[in-house]
C-alpha positions in Angstrom: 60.0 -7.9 -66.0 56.6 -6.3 -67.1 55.4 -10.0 -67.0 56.3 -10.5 -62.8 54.9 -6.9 -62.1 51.3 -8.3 -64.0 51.7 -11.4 -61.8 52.6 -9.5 -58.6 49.6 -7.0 -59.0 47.1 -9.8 -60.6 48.1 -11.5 -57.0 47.4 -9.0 -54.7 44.0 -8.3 -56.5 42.9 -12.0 -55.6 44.4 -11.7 -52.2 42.4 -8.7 -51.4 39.5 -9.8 -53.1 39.3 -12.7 -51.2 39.6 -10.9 -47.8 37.0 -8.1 -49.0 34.5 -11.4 -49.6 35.5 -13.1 -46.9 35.2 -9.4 -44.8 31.4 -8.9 -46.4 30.3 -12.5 -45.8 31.2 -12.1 -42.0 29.2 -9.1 -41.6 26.4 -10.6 -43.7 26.1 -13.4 -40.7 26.9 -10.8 -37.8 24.0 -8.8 -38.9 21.5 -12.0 -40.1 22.5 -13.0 -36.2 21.6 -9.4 -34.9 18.5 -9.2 -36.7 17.4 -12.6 -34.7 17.2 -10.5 -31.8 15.7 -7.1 -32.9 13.0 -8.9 -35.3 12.1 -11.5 -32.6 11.8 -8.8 -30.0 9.8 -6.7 -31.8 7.8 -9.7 -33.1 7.3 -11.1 -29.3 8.7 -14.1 -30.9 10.9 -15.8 -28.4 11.8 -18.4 -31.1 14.1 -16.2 -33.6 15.3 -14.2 -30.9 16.8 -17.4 -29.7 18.3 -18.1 -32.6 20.9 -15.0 -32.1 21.9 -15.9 -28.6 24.5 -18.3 -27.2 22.9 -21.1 -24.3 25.4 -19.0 -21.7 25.3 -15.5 -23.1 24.7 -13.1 -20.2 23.1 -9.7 -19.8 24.1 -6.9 -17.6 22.9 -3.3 -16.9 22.6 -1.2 -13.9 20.2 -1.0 -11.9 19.6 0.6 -8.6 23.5 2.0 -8.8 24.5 -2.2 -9.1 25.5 -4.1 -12.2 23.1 -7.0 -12.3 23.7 -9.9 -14.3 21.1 -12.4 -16.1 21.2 -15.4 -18.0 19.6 -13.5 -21.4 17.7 -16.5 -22.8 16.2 -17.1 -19.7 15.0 -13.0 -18.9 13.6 -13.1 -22.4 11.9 -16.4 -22.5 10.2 -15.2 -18.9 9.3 -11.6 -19.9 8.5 -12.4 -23.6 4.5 -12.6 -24.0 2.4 -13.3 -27.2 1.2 -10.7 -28.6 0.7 -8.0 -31.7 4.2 -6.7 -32.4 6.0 -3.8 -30.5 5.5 -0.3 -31.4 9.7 0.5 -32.3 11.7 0.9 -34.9 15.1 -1.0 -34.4 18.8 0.2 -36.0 22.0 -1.4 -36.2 24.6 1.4 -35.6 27.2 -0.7 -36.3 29.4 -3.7 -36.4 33.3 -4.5 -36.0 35.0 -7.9 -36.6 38.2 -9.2 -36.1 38.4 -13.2 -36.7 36.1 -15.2 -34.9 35.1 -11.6 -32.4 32.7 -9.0 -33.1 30.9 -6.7 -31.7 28.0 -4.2 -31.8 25.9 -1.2 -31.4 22.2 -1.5 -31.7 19.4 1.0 -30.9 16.0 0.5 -30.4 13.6 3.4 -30.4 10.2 3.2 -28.6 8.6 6.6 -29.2 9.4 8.1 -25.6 13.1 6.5 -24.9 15.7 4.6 -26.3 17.5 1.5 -25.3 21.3 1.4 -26.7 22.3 -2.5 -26.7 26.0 -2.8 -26.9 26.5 -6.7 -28.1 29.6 -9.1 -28.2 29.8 -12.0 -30.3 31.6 -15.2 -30.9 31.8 -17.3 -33.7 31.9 -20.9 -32.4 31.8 -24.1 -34.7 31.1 -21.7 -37.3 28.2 -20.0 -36.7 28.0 -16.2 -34.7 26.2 -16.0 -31.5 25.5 -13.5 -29.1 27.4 -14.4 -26.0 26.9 -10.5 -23.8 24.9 -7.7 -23.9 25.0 -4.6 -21.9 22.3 -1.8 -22.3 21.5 1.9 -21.0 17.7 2.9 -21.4 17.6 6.6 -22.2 14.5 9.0 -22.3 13.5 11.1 -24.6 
């Protein structure tokens, strides 16, 4: 009997070892994939913030009391201009995943305001992309 109780409990440990990996290695990508974005938008570097966004991944936010809605590769790829790197320091609040879904709360703080990015991912053919983001600018 003592022998099936080691074997019962030795088999749970591995189960939820596994999952705890498996749980850490997710979040790992979900923030490598999140970083994409704040480090190439601080950077001015369209290039790895492409990297974090899916080809159809929209972004909406209110403006002039109406949701508007844009194709976030192409805003960023239009309003993203060479330069020396933005004055900001960038956070990730935090991160929730359930299977192949995810999402996240990011800030990014510019000195006299906020922006608070609220993103959703996928995880298609194995790899986590941003596919919507809504924002709310806040002032200081």
């Amino acid at each position: 009997m003592k022998r099936i109780s080691q074997i019962i409990l030795f088999s749970i440990c591995s189960i939820y070892t596994a999952h705890a990996q498996s749980s850490a290695d997710e979040f790992n990508e979900v923030s490598k994939v999140l970083n994409y974005y704040l480090v190439g938008g601080t950077n001015n570097d369209y290039e790895t913030l492409e990297k974090a966004f899916h080809v159809n991944a929209t972004m909406k936010f209110v403006a002039q009391d109406a949701c508007q809605e844009v194709n976030a590769l192409d805003f960023f790829q239009k309003g993203m201009k060479p330069g020396p790197p933005q004055d900001r320091k960038t956070f990730i609040e935090s991160i929730n995943i359930i299977g192949n879904v995810a999402q996240a709360r990011l800030k990014i703080d510019y000195g006299t305001f906020y922006f608070h990015d609220y993103m959703q991912l996928l995880k298609l053919d194995g790899e986590w992309k941003i596919t919507n983001k809504i924002f709310y600018k806040e002032n200081k």
